[in-house]
N, C-alpha and C positions, 0 to 999 in steps of 0.2 A: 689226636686228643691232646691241647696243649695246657691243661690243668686236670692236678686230682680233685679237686672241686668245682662241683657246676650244682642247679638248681632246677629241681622237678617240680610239678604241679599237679595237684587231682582235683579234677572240678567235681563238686557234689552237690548237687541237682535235684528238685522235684519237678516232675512230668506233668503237663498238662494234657487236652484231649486236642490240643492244639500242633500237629508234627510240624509247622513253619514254625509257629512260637519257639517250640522246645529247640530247634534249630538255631534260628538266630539266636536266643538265646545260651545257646552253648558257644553260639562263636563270643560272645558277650565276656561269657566267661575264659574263655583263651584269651581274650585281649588283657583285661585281667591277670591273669597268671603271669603272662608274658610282661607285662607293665610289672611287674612284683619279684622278676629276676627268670620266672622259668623258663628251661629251653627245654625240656621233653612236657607234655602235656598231655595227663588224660583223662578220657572224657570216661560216666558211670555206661555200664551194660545196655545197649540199645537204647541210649539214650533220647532218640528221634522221635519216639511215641512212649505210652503209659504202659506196664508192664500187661501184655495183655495176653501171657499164655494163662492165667488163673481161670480163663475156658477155653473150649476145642470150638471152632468156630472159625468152615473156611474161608471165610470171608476176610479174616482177618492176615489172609494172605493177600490181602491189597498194599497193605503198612510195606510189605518190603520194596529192597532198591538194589539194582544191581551195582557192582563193587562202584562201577564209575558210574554213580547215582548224583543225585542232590546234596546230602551228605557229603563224600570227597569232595566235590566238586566248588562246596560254599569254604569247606573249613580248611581246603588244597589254596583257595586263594589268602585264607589268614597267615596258613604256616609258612605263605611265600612272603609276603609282605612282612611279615613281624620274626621272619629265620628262627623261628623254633620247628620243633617236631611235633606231632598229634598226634596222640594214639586215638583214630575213631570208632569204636562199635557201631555195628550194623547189622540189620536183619538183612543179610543176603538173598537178593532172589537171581539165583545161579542159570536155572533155567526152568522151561514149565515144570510145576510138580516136585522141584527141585531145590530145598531154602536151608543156609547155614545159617548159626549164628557165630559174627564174622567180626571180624575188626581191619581196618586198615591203617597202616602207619604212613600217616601226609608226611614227608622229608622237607629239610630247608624250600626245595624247589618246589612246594606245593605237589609235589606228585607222589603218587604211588608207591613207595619205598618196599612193601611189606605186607603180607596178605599172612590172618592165623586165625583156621578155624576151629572154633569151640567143640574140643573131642570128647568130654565127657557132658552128657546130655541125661539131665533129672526129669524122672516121671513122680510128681509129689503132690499132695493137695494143692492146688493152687498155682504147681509149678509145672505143666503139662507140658513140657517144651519137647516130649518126642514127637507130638502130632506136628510137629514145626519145621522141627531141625533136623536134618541130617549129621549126621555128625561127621564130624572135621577129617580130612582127608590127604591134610598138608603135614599130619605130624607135630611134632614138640620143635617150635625155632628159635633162633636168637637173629635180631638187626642188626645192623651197624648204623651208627648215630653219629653225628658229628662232637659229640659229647659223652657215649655210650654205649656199650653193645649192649641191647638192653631184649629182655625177654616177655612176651605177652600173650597170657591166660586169659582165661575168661568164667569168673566165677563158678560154677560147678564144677571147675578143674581145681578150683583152690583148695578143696580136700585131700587130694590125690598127691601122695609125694614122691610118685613116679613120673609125672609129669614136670613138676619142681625140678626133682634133680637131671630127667637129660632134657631141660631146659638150661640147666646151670652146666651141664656137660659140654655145652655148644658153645659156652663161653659167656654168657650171660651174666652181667656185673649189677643188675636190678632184676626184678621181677613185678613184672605190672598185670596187677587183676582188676580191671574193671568188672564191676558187680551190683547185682540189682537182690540182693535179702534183706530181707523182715522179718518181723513176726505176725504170726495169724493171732489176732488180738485177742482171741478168745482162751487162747493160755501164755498169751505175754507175761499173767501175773505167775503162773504154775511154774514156767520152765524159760522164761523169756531172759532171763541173767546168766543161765548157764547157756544158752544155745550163743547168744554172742560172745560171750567168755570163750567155747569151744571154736567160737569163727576164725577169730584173731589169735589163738595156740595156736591151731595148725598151720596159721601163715607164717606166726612166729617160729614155728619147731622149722620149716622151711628155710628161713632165714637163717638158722642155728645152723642144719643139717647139711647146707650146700656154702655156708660164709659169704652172701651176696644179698644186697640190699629187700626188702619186700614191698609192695607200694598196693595200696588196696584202694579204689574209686570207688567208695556205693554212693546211690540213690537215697533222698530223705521223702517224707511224703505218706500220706493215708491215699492209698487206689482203690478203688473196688470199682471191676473189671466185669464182674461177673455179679449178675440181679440175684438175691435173694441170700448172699455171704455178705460176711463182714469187710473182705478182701483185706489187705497186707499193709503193714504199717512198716514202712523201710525203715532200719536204723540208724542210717547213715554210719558214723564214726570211722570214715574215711581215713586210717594211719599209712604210715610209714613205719616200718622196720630197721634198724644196723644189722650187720655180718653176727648180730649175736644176740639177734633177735628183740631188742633194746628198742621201745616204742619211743620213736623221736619225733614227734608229729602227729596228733589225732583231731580230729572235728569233733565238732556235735553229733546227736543223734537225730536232731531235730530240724536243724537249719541249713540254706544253700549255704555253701562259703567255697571259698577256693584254698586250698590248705598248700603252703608254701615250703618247701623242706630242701635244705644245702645238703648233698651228698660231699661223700667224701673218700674218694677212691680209696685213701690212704686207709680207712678204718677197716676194708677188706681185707687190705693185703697184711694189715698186723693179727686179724682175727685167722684167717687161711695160715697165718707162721707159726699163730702158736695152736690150733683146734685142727689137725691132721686130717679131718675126716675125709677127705677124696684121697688123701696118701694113701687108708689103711683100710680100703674097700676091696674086700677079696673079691672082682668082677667074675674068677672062675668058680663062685659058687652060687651065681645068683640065677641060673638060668631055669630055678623053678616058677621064678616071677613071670616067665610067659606062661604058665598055667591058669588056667580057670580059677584051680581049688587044687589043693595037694593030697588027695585021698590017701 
């Protein structure tokens, strides 16, 4: 890694019924990002098709692709040609009967760097993803990047700051969640300013609590998935985080864009000198956290 400064990108996207369109189209947007400074790159949650767990319907286990799908395969030939890195989400079709929801990190050489699957798995209105997903069985990782050791979530993991921290334990100097939330429009006006307010906290308390960058990729876009709902209005406001939780970098909530942000190794290593929090973590008291519930 021969500078403390490099430059990320999160592309933020609305889905068509079209999965080539949404394809090319994301490579569209890498070249983009890449032409504007960035060398790690990521793409929103399953970004290949329209958010389509808002119904159970197995039919819709067509959309998947196995790891070396169409997917790697288009966006493996950009990261070679233009030397950045890709984070790609994918609905993984592992084997029959058998589907994560997946991400792959395409390296300088277009290939395979990186496989992490989505471990925490929401059963919610509209958000049905256990009839889907199996969930992740590779654990909390960190990469190595030619720019980064960098860590990647996958939105329903972004509430959980167990996954946060022995993601940052591994050595993780970012943390990348690509993500596909909205609001169900029909209490956007009720509760729709605190549920994203509480989105971006806990990415930020993440940021605070581990000293290492936060990078959030959603989706923009009105879907309706499912006949006779209103389906899901993404918010997009795709940020970036500092080591102290410091929003340096946000989108709209409404439009595609690719949001541009210069990290800066150095602001880690001064927020980690003076905020001890990994010094002063007493490890031998925490082993009630593999319980359920503490009765």
């Amino acid at each position: 890694m021969s500078s403390d400064k490099f430059t990320i990108g999160l592309v933020q996207m609305a889905m068509s019924a079209d999965v080539d369109d949404n394809l090319k189209r994301a490579g569209e947007f890498v070249r983009e990002a890449a032409a504007k400074g960035a060398k790690i790159i990521c793409l929103p949650e399953m970004f290949r098709s329209q958010y389509f767990c808002q119904r159970e319907d197995v039919d819709l286990f067509n959309l998947a692709e196995p790891l070396k799908g169409p997917s790697t395969e288009y966006l493996g030939k950009i990261s070679k040609e233009l030397q950045v890195t890709v984070i790609a989400p994918i609905f993984e079709r592992r084997g029959a009967g058998m589907h994560h929801n997946s991400l792959a990190v395409l390296g300088e050489d277009g290939e395979i760097g990186g496989v992490y699957r989505k471990m925490h798995i929401p059963d919610d209105p509209s958000y049905y993803e256990k009839f889907y997903f199996t969930p992740g069985d590779l654990g909390f990782k960190a990469f190595e990047t030619p720019h980064a050791k960098i860590g990647t979530l996958i939105c329903w993991d972004q509430w959980f700051p167990e996954g946060a921290r022995l993601t940052a334990l591994r050595g993780a100097e970012i943390l990348f969640y690509p993500t596909a939330i909205g609001w169900h429009p029909f209490e956007k006006e009720e509760v729709g300013a605190s549920q994203q307010d509480a989105w971006q906290t806990i990415q930020r308390s993440h940021a605070i609590a581990n000293g290492l960058f936060v990078a959030a990729a959603n989706r923009v876009g009105h879907e309706v998935f499912n006949e006779g709902t209103d389906g899901i209005q993404f918010w997009g406001h795709s940020f970036v985080a500092d080591p102290f939780g410091v929003v340096i970098a946000q989108a709209s909530d409404d439009k595609e864009e690719v949001l541009v942000c210069e990290i800066d190794r150095a602001r880690m290593e001064d927020v980690r000198r003076n905020w001890q929090f990994l010094r002063d973590r007493r490890i031998e008291n925490y082993g009630d956290l593999q319980k359920r519930f503490i009765d």
